[in-house]
N, C-alpha and C positions, 0 to 999 in steps of 0.2 A: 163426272164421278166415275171412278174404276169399281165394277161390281164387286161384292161378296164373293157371290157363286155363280157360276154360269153352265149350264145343263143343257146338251142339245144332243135329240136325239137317244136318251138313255133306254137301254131295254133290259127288265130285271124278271127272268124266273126262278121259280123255286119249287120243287117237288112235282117238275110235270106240269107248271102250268104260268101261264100268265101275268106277271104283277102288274106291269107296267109296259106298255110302247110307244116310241116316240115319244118321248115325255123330253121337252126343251122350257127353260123358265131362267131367269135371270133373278139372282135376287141384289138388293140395292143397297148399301149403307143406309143405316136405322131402321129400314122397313125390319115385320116382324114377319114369319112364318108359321102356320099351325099345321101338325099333317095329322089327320081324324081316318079312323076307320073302323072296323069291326076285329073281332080277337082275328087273328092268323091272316090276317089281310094282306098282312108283306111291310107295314112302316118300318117295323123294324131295318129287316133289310134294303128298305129303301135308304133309310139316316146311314147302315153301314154302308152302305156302295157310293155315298155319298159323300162319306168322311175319305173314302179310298180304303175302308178293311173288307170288300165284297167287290164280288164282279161286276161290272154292269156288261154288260155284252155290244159292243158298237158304241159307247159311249163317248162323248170327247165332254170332262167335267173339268172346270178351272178355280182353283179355289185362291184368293184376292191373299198376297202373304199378309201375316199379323204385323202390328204397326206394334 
C-alpha cells in the first residue's frame, strides 16, 4: 500500500521555541489520526506545515495524490 502521509525528520518552531523535533511517522490508508494537546501547544501549526501552508524547517513531507 502507498502511504497517505509520510514525515521524516520535521522540525516546527514558533515564537522562540520548540514545537516539535525530529518528528518522522507515516500514516497509512484507513488508519485514523488524533493530534491532542493543551491551548498554544503548536497543533495548529503542526496540521498547517503539514498540509504545506507553514514551514517545517529540514522537513521532507510526502503527501499520497487524491484518487
Amino acid at each position: 500500500m502507498t502511504a497517505v502521509l509520510q514525515v521524516q525528520n520535521l522540525e516546527l518552531q514558533a515564537a522562540g521555541r520548540t514545537l516539535v523535533q525530529s518528528l518522522s511517522f507515516i500514516v497509512q490508508p484507513g488508519e485514523r489520526w488524533c493530534v491532542i494537546g493543551r491551548n498554544a501547544a503548536g497543533k495548529s501549526t503542526l496540521l498547517r506545515a503539514l498540509a504545506g501552508l507553514g514551514t517545517g524547517l529540514g522537513a521532507n513531507t510526502q503527501l499520497a495524490p487524491i484518487a
